[in-house]
C-alpha positions as CSV (number, residue, x, y, z in Angstrom):
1,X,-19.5,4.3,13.0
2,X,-20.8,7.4,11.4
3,X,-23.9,8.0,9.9
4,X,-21.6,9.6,7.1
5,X,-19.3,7.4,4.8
6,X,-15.7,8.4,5.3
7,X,-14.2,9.6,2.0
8,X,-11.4,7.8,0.9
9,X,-8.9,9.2,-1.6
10,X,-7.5,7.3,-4.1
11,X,-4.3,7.4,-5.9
12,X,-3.9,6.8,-9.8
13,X,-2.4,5.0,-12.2
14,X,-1.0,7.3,-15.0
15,X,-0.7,6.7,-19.0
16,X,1.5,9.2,-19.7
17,X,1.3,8.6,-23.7
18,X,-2.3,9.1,-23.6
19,X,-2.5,11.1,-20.7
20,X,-5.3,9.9,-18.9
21,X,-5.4,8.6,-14.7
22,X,-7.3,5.5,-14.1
23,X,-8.0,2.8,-11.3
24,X,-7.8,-1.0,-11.7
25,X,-10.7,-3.0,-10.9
26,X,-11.0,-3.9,-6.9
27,X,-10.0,-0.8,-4.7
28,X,-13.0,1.2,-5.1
29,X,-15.1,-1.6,-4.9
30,X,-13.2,-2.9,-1.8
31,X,-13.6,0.3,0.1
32,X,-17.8,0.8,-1.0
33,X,-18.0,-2.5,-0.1
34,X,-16.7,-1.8,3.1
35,X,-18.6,1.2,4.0
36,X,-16.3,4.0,2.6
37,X,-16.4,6.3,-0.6
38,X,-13.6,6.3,-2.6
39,X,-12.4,9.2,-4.9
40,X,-9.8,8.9,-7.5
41,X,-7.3,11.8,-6.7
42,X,-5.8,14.2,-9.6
43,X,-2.2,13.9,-10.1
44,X,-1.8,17.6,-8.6
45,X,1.9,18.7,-7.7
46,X,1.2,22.3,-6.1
47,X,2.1,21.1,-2.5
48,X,-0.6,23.9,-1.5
49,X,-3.0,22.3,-3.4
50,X,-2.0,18.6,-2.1
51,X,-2.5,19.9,1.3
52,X,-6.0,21.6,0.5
53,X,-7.0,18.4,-0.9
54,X,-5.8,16.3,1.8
55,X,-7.6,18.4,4.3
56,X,-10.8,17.2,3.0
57,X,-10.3,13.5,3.3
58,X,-10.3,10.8,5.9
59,X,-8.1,8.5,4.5
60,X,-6.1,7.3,1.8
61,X,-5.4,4.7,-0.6
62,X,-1.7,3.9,-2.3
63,X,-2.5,1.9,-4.8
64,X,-0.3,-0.4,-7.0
65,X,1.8,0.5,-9.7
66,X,5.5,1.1,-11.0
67,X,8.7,0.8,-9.5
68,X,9.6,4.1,-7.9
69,X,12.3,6.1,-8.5
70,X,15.6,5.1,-6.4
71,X,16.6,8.4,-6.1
72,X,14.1,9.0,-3.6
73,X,16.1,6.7,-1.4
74,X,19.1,7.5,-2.2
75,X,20.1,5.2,-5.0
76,X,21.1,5.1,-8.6
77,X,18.9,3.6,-11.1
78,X,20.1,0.1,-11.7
79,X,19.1,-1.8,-15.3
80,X,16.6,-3.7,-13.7
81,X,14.9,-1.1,-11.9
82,X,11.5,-1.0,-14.3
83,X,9.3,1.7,-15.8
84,X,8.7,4.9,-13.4
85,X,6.7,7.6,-12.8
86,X,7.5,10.6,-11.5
87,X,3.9,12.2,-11.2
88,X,2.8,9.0,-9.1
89,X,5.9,9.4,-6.9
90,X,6.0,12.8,-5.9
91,X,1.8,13.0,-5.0
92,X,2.1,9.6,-3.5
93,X,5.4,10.8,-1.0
94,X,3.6,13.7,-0.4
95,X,0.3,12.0,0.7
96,X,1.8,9.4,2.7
97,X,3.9,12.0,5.1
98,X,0.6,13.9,5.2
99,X,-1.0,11.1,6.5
100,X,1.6,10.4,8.9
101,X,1.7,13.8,10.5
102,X,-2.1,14.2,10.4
103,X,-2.8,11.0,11.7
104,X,-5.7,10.1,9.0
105,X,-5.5,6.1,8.1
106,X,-3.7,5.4,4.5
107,X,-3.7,1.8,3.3
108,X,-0.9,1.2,1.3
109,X,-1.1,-1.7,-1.5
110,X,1.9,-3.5,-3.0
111,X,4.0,-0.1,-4.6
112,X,2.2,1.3,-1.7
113,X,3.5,-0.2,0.7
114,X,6.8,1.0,-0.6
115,X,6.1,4.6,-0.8
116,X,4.9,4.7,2.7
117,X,8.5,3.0,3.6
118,X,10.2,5.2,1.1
119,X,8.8,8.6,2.1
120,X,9.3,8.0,6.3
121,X,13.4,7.4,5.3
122,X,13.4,3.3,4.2
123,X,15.0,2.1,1.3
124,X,14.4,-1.2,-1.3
125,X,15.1,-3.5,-3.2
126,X,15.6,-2.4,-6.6
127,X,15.2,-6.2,-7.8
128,X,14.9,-8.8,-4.9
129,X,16.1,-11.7,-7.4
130,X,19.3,-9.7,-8.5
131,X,19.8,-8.3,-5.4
132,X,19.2,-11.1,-2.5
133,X,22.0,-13.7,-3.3
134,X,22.1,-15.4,0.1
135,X,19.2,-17.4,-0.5
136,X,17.4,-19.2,-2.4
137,X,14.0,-17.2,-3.2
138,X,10.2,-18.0,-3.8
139,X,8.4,-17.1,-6.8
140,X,7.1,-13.5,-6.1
141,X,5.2,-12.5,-9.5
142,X,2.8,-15.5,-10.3
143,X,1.7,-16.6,-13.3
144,X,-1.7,-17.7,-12.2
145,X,-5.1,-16.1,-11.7
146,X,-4.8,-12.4,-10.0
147,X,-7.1,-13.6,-6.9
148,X,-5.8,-17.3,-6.5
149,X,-2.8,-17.3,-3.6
150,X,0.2,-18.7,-4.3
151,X,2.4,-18.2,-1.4
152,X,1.8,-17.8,2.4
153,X,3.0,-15.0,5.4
154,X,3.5,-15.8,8.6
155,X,2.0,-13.0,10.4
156,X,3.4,-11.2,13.9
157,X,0.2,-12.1,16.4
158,X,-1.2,-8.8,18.1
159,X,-0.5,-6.9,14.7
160,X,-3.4,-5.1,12.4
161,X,-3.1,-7.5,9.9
162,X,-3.4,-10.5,12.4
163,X,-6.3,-8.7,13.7
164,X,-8.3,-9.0,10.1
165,X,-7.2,-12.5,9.3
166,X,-6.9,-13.7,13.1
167,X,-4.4,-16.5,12.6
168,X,-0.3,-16.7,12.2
169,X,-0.2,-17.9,8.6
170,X,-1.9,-16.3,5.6
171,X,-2.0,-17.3,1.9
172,X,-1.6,-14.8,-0.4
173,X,-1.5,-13.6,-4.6
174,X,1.8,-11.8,-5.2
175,X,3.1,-9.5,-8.2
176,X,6.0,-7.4,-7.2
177,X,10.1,-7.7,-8.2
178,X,11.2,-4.9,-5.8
179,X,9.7,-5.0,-1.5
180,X,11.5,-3.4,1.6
181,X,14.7,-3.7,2.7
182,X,15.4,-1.0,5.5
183,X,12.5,-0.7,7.2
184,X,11.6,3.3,8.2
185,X,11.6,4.2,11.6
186,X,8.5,4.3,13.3
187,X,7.5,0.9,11.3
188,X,7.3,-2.1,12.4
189,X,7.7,-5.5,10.0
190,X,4.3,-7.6,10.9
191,X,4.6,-10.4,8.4
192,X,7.1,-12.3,6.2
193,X,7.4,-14.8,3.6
194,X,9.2,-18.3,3.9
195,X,12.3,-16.5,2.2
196,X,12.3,-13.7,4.3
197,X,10.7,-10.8,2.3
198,X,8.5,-8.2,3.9
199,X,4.9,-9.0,3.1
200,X,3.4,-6.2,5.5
201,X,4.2,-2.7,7.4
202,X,2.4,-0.9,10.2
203,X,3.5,2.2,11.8
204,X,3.9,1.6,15.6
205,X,2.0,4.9,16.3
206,X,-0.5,5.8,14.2
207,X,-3.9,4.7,14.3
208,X,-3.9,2.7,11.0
209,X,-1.0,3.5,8.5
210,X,-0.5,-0.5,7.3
211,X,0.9,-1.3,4.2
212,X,1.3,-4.5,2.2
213,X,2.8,-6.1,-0.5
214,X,0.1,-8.2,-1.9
215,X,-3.2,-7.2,-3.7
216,X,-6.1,-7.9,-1.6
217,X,-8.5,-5.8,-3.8
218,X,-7.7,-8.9,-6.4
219,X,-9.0,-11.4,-3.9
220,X,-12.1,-10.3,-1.9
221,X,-14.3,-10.7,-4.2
222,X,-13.5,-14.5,-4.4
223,X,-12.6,-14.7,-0.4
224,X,-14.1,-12.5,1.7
225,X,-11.5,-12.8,4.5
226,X,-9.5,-10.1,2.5
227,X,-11.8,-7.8,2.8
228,X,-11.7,-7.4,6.6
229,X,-8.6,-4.9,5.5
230,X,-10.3,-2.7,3.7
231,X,-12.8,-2.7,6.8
232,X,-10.4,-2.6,9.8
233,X,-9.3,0.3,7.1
234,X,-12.2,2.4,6.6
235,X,-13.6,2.0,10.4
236,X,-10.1,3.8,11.2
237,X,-11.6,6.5,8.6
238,X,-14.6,6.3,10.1
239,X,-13.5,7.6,14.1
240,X,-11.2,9.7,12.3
241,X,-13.9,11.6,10.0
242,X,-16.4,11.2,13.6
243,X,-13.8,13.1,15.1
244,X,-13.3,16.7,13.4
């Protein structure tokens, strides 16, 4: 690794009534803890100033968040679609194709994931328990502590994910309505719950553009297993950054 930290960006989470960005508790921890520096990004729209930015970075960080907007993949706005937010959804699109087509690692968390499906062409589910009527589904927002795991993934051997937690079955929190339906090109689905729903995403090209749909920033700091994806993450961030 580097003698230098790789520097991590960061997306926000927005209060647009009082107008201020802000980051839960858990992501920049995670990536410090893993031998990165993370930096809370500005909600900037210039695309030339998203790019200038972007440039400077070796990696980025989707954090979680609102529903995004399903015009972005081609939908209306159904009832129980939730709260929105535009700002979030156009830097975050933007970031995640950057990453893409620059080849610089972004870990995608929980609405994360779903941008980085969204903006390579995939679509969602606007509500999985209004929309999935075929079959009879698990309980995906838990009402129990944010680091304790309530369900478990069965996880595709060979894939990122099964190389931080090294086995085929996973337990994990969970706090999402909406997760992927048509998977992007260039992605491939790596693990699953017992209902079916995609839990994680990596792109079959890329060095390390892996996204999933549970919060491992809310567990690490109880089980330290969840951290290894915040360090397969920045070691990617790392050879990148050792690179340029």
């Amino acid at each position: 690794m580097s003698k230098y930290k790789p520097l991590i960006g960061v997306t926000p989470f927005y209060d647009y009534e009082k107008k201020i960005t802000y980051i839960k508790h858990g992501y920049m921890e995670g990536i410090a803890e893993a031998g990165g520096l993370g930096v809370l990004l500005p909600l900037m729209q210039k695309e030339d100033e998203l790019a200038d930015i972007c440039k400077r970075l070796d990696g980025f960080l989707i954090s979680g968040g609102p529903d995004i907007d399903a015009g972005l993949f081609g939908e209306e706005n159904l009832p129980f679609n939730g709260e929105i937010s535009p700002l979030r959804d156009s830097l975050e699109i933007f970031i995640a194709r950057e990453a893409i087509r620059s080849g610089k690692p972004i870990l995608g968390i929980c609405r994360g994931i779903q941008v980085l499906n969204v903006a390579l062409g995939g679509t969602l589910y606007q509500d999985i328990y209004s929309q999935i009527k075929n079959k009879v589904l698990i309980k995906h927002s838990q009402n129990a502590p944010k680091w304790y795991p309530t369900h478990c993934i069965a996880v595709e051997e060979g894939s990122k994910v099964w190389t931080v937690y090294k086995r085929e079955r996973v337990c994990v929190n969970s706090f999402h309505h909406q997760a992927i339906k048509d998977v992007a090109d260039g992605f491939l689905v790596t693990s699953r719950t017992s209902d079916g729903i995609i839990e994680s995403i990596e792109h079959a090209k890329h060095v390390f553009a892996v996204g999933v749909q549970w919060h491992p920033e809310l567990m690490w700091e109880k089980d330290k297993q969840h951290l290894g994806l915040f360090t397969k993450f920045i070691e990617a961030a790392a050879v990148f950054s050792a690179g340029k």
